[in-house]
matplotlib code that plots the C-alpha trace (Angstrom):
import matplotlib.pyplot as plt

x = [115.4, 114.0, 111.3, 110.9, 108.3, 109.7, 112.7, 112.9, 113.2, 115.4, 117.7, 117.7, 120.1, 123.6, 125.4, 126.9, 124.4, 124.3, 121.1, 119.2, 116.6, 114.2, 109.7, 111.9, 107.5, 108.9, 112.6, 113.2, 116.7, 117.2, 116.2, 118.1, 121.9, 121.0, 120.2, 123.3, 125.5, 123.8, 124.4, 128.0, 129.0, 127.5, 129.6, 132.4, 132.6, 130.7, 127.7, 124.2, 122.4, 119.1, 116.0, 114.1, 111.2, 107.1, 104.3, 102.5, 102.5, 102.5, 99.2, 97.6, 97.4, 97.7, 95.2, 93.8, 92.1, 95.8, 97.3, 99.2, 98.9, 101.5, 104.0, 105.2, 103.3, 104.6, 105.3, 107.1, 109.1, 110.3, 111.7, 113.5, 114.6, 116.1, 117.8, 119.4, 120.3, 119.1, 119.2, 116.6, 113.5, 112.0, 108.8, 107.5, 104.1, 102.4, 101.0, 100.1, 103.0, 105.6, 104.6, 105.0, 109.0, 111.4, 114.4, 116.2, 114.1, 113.8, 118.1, 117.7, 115.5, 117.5, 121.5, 121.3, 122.6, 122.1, 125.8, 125.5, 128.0, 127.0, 123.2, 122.7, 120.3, 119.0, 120.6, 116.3, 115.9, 114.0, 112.7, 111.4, 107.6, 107.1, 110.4, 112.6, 115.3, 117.8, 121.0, 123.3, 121.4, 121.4, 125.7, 125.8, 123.5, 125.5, 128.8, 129.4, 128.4, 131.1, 128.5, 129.3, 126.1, 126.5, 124.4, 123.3, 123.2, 119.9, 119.3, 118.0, 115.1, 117.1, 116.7, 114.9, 115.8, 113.6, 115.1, 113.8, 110.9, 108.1, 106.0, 107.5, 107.4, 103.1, 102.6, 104.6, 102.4, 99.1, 100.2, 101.1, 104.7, 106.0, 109.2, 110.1, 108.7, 110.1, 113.7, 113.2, 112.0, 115.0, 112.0, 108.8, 105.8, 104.3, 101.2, 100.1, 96.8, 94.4, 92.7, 89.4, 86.7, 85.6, 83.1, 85.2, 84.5, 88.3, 87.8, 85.5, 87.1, 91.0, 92.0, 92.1, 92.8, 93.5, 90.9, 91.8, 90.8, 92.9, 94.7, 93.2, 96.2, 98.0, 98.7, 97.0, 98.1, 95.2, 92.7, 94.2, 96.4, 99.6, 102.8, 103.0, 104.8, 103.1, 104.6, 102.8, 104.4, 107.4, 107.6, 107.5, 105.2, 104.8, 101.5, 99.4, 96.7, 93.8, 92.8, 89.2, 85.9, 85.4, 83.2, 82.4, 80.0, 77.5, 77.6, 81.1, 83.3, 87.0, 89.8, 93.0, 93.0, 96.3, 96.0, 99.2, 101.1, 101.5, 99.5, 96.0, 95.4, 92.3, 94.3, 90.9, 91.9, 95.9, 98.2, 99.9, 102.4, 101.3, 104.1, 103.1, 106.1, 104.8, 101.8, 100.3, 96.9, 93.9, 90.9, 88.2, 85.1, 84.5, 81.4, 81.6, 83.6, 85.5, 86.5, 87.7, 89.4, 91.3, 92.8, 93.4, 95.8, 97.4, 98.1, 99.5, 101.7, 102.5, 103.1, 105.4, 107.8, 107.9, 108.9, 111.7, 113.3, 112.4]
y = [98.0, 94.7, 92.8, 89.2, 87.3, 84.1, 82.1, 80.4, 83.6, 84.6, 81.4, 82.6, 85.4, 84.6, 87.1, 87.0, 88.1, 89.8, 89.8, 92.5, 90.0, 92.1, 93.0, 96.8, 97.8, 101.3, 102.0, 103.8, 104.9, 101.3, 99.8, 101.9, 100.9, 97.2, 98.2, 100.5, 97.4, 95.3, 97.7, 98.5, 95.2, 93.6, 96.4, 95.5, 91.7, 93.2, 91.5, 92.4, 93.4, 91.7, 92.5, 90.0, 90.6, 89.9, 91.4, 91.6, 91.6, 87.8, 88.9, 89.2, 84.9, 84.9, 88.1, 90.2, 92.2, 93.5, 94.1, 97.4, 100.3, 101.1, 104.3, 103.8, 102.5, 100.5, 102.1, 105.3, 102.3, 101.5, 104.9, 105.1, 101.5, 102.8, 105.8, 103.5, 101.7, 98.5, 95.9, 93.5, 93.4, 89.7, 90.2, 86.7, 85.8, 85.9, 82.4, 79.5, 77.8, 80.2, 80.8, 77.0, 77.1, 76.1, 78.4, 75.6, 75.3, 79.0, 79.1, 76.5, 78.1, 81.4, 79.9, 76.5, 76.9, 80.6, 81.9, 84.0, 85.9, 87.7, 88.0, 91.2, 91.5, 93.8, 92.0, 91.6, 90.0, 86.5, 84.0, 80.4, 79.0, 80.9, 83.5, 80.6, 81.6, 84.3, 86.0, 83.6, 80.1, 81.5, 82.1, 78.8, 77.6, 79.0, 78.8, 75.7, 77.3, 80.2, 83.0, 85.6, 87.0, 90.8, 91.8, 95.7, 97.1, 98.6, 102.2, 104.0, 107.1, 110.2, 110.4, 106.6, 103.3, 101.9, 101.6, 102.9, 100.7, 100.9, 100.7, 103.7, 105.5, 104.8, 105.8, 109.3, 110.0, 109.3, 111.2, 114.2, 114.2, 114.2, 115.8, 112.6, 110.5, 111.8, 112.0, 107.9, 107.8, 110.1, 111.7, 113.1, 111.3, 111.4, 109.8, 109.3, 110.0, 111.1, 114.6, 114.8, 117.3, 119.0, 121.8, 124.6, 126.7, 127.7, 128.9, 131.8, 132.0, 132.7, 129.2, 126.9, 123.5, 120.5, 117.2, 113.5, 110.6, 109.4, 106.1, 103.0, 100.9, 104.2, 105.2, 108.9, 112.2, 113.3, 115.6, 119.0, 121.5, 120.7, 122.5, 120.6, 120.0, 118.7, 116.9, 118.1, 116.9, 116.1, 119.8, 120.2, 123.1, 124.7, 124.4, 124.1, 121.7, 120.0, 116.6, 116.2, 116.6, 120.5, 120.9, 124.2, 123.2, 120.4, 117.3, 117.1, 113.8, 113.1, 113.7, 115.8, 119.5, 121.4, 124.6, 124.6, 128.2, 129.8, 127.1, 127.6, 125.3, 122.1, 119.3, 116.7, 113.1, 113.8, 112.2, 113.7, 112.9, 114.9, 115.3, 116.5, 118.5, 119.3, 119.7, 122.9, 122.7, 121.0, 121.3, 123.8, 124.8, 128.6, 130.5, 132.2, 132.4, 135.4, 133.8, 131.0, 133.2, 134.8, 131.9, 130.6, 133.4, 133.0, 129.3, 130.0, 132.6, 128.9, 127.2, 129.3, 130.0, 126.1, 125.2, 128.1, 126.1, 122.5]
z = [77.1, 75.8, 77.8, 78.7, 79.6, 80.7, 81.7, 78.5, 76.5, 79.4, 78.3, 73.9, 75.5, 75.3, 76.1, 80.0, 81.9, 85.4, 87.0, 89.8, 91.8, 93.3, 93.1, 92.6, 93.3, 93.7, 91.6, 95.1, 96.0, 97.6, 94.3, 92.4, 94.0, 92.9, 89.7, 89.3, 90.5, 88.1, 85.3, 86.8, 86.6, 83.2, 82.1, 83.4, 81.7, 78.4, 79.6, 79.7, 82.9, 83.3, 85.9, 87.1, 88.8, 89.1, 86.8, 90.0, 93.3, 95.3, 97.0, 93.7, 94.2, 98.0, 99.6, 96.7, 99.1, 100.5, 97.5, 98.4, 96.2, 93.5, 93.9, 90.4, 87.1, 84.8, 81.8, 84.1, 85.7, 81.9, 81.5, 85.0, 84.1, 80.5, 82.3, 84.4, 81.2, 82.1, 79.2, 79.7, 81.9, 82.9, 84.6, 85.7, 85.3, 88.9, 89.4, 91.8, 90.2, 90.6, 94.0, 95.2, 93.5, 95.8, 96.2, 94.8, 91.7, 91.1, 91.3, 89.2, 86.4, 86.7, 86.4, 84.6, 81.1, 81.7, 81.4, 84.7, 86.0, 89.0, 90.6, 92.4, 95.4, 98.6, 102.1, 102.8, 99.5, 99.9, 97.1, 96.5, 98.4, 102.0, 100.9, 102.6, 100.0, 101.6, 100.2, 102.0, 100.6, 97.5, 97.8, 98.7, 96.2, 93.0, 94.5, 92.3, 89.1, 90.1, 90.1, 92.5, 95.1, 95.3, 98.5, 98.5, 102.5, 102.7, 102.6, 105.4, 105.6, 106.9, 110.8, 111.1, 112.0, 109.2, 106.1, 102.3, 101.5, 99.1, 102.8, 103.8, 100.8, 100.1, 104.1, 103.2, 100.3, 102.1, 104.7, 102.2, 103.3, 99.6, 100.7, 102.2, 99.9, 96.6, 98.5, 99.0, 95.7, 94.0, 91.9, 92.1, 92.6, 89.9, 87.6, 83.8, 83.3, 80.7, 80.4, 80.7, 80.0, 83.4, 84.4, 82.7, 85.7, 86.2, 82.9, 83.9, 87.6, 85.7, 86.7, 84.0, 84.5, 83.6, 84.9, 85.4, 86.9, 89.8, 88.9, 90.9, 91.4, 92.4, 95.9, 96.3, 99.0, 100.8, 99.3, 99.6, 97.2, 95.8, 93.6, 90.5, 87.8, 84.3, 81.7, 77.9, 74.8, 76.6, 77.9, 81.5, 83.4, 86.4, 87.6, 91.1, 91.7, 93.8, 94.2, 95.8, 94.9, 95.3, 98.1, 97.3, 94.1, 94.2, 92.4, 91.8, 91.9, 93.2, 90.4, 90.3, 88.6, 87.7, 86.9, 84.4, 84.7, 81.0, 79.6, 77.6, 75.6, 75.0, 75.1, 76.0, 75.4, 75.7, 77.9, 80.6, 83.8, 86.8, 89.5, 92.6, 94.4, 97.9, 99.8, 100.5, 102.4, 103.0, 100.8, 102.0, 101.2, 100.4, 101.3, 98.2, 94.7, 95.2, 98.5, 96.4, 93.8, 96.4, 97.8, 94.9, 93.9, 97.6, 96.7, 92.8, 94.7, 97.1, 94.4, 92.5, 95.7, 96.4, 92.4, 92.4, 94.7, 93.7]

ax = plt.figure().add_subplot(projection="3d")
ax.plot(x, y, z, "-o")
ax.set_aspect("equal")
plt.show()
């Protein structure tokens, strides 16, 4: 998948091109059927499929203060983009001036001299200054230049009026309901992060671990214990972990620990993707270490039951 940075290197393409419009801020299962259509139909009229979307979020310009936390990062959005096997990626600069486009001079950037054969879009999708642009405008808009308007229904959460939303999919994770939220998401949540050095207590307790930072920009489940699953090298473990700050020691600070199952190894400074499979219980604070130890074992023993059947 090739990126773009503008619409002018968006215009050097020549082949026919079928667009997904979308801020796809989550590559949720919503997302995903635009993206598939997208793909499905550049396919179809040996065309390239095309995403168009914002390198960040609107309220970067308009609130930064509200800017809403991520559920995916960027360079894990590449590779569910590639699996989808998207083509090209456009992701417009977030700006005053983009902001203050018109719907009619955004359709106009996107289809003149473009060679477009089909724009895909979610039936909520809006565009141009305010988000006065809407799915039927647009049809009406680029009905001239014969480009067809393929609006995706939205998708709804199982048992809820509300649909699949990158809303609904942060409040699940907060809320440590990551049953739900990896179903919207058709994956684990999951975070790149780098390992850091930590107390080496686990060491001496026969709980190694791997440390890292939280991600800012990240949405994050509530303190508490967690089955995991760790990406190494490209080989994926079993593993069960803790974010907090370990309120049974002093002086600690809030990260996530995995203790990775058949896994010893220093691996400081390495990169690795953290998914966290489901929530097991809060974070307490143990009046003693074998206290701790035992529990621990209890919650491996969790862990281990929940990933047999993941």
């Amino acid at each position: 998948m090739k990126q773009l940075h503008s619409f002018d290197e968006l215009r050097q393409i020549k082949d026919t091109k079928v667009y997904a419009l979308g801020t796809f801020d989550g590559i949720h299962r919503g997302h995903q059927r635009v993206i598939r259509k997208a793909v499905e139909e550049a396919t179809s009229v040996n065309g390239v499929s095309i995403i168009i979307t914002f390198e960040h979020h609107p309220l970067t310009i308009l609130h930064p203060e509200r800017v809403p936390k991520r559920v995916i990062q960027e360079e894990i959005m590449d590779t569910v983009l590639e699996e989808l096997k998207v083509d090209y990626i456009l992701r417009l600069p977030m700006t005053e001036a983009l902001l203050k486009m018109t719907a009619d001079e955004f359709l106009h950037d996107l289809c003149n001299d473009m060679n477009v054969e089909a724009i895909v879009i979610g039936e909520n999708f809006t565009f141009g200054a305010k988000g006065l642009g809407n799915p039927e405008y647009m049809k009406k808009v680029v009905a001239d230049k014969n480009i067809r308007v393929l609006v995706q229904p939205l998708l709804p959460c199982d048992g809820r009026s509300t649909p699949i939303s990158s809303t609904e999919i942060r409040k699940a994770i907060h809320e440590g309901r990551l049953e739900d939220a990896n179903h919207w998401l058709g994956r684990p949540f999951q975070f790149k992060g780098t390992v850091i050095k930590g107390d080496q207590r686990g060491r001496t307790l026969g709980f190694p671990t791997l440390n890292l930072l939280l991600p800012n920009e990240m949405a994050t489940p509530p303190d508490g214990v967690y089955a995991n699953r760790v990406c190494i090298d490209g080989i994926w473990y079993d593993g069960v972990g803790n974010i907090g700050d370990n309120p049974t020691f002093r002086n600690q600070y809030h990260r996530c620990e995995v203790h990775v199952f058949n896994f010893d190894q220093d691996i400081y400074g390495k990169e690795v993707i953290v998914q966290f499979i489901s929530y097991i219980r809060g974070e307490v604070k143990f009046n003693n270490l074998q206290d701790l130890i035992d529990q621990m074992k209890v919650d491996e023993e969790q862990a281990l039951a929940i990933l047999a059947n993941a």
